[in-house]
C-alpha positions as CSV (number, residue, x, y, z in Angstrom):
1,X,65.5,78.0,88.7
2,X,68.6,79.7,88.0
3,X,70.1,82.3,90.1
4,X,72.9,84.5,89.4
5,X,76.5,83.7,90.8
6,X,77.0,86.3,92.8
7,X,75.1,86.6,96.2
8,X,71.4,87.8,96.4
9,X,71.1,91.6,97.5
10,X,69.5,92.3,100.5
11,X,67.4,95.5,100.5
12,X,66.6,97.2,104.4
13,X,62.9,98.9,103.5
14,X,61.4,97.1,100.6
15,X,57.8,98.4,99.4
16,X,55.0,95.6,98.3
17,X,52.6,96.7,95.9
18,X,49.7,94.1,94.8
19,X,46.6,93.4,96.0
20,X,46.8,89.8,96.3
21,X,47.9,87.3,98.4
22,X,51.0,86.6,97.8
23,X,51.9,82.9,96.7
24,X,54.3,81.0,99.5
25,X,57.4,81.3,96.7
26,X,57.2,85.0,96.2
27,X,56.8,85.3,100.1
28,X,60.0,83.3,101.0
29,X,61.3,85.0,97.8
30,X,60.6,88.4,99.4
31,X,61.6,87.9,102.6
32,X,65.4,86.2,101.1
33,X,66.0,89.7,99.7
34,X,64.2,92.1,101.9
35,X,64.7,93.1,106.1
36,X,61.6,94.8,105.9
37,X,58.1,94.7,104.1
38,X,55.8,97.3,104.1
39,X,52.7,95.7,102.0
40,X,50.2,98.9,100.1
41,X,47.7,97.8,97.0
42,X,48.1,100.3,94.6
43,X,50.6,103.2,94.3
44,X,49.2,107.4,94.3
45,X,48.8,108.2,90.7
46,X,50.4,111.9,91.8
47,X,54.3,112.3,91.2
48,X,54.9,114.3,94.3
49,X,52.8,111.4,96.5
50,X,54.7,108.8,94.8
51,X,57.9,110.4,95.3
52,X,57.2,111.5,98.9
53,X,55.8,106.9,99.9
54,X,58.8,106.0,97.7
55,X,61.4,108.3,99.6
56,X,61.4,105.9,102.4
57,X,62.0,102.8,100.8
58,X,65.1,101.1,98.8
59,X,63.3,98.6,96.7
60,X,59.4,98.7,95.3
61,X,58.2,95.1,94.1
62,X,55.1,94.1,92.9
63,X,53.1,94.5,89.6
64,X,54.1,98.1,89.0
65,X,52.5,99.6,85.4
66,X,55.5,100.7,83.4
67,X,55.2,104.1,83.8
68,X,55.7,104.2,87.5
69,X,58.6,101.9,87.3
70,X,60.3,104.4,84.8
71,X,59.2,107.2,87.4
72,X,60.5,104.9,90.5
73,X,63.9,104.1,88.4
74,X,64.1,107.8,87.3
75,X,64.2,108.0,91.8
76,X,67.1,105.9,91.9
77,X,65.2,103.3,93.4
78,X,64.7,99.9,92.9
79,X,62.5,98.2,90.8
80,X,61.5,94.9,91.4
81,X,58.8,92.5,89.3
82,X,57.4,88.8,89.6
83,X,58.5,87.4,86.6
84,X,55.1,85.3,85.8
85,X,55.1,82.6,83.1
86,X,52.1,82.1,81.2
87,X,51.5,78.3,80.9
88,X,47.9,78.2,78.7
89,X,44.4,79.1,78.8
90,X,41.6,76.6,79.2
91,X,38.1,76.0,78.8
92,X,37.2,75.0,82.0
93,X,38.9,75.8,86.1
94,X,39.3,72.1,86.3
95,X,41.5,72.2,83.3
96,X,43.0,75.0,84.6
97,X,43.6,73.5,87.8
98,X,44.7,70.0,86.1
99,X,47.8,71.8,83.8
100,X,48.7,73.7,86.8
101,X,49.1,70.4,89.0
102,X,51.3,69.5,86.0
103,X,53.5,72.1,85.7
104,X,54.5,71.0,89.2
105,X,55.0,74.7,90.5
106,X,53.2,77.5,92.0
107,X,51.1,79.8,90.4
108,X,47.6,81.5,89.5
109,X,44.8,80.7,87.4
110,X,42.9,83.9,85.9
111,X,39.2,83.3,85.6
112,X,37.5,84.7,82.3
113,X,36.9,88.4,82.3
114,X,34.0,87.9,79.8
115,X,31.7,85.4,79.5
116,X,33.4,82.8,77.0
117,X,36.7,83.5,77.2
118,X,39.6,81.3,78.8
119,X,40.7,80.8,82.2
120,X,44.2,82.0,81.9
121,X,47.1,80.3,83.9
122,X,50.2,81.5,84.9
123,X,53.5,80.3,87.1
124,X,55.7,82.3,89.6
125,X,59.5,81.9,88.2
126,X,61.5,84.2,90.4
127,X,62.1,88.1,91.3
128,X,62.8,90.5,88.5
129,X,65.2,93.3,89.4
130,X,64.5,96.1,86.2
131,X,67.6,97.7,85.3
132,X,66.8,99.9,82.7
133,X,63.7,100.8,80.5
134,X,64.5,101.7,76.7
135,X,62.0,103.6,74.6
136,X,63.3,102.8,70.5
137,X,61.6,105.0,67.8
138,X,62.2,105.0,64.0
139,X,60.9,107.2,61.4
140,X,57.8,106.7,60.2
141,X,57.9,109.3,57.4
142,X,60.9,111.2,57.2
143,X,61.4,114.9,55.4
């Protein structure tokens, strides 16, 4: 994996938000880059809640839905993402399993959400600090 040249930040309060277990990578991950952890599995959905848990903390990291990370940037606060690599889908978990084994890194395996659809698998690559979110339009008829 590559990592940057210049030294890894360290963050004092860092805020976790997921719901799952977090794989031994992101963990050691996590703790490189932050003093303190403070794990919650989902974020308020009400600006002056989420401004009020966010206050506290330098960093938020997790799977965070683009619209709070444009509300948690627009905080000046950090935004941080596991950058997840989607490897395939198969038909079966063993399959699933087996291309996982390959890949020779950590990762998840998705089960089906419907009945006939593909177990989806994915691997852990690294922290993703986001910088800045860009909204482009164009025209789509133009008086």
């Amino acid at each position: 994996s590559q990592v940057p040249s210049q030294s890894i930040i360290k963050y004092k309060d860092c805020l976790l938000v997921t719901r799952h277990k977090l794989l031994e990578e992101q963990e050691k991950d996590l703790n490189q880059i932050c003093e303190r952890i403070t794990k919650i599995e989902t974020l308020p959905n009400d600006l002056n809640e989420l401004k009020k848990l966010v206050d506290f903390y330098d960093a938020v990291i997790g799977i965070i839905p683009l619209p709070f990370q444009v509300q948690i940037l627009q905080m000046k606060k950090n935004v941080i993402l596991f950058y997840m690599e989607a490897l395939g889908a198969t038909k079966s978990k063993a399959e699933a399993e087996e291309l996982l084994k390959k890949s020779g890194r950590e990762g998840v395996i998705l089960p089906p959400s419907r009945e006939g659809e593909s177990y989806r698998v994915s691997v852990y690559k690294g922290l993703l600090r986001v910088k800045n979110i860009v909204v482009e339009d164009e025209f789509i008829i133009q008086h």
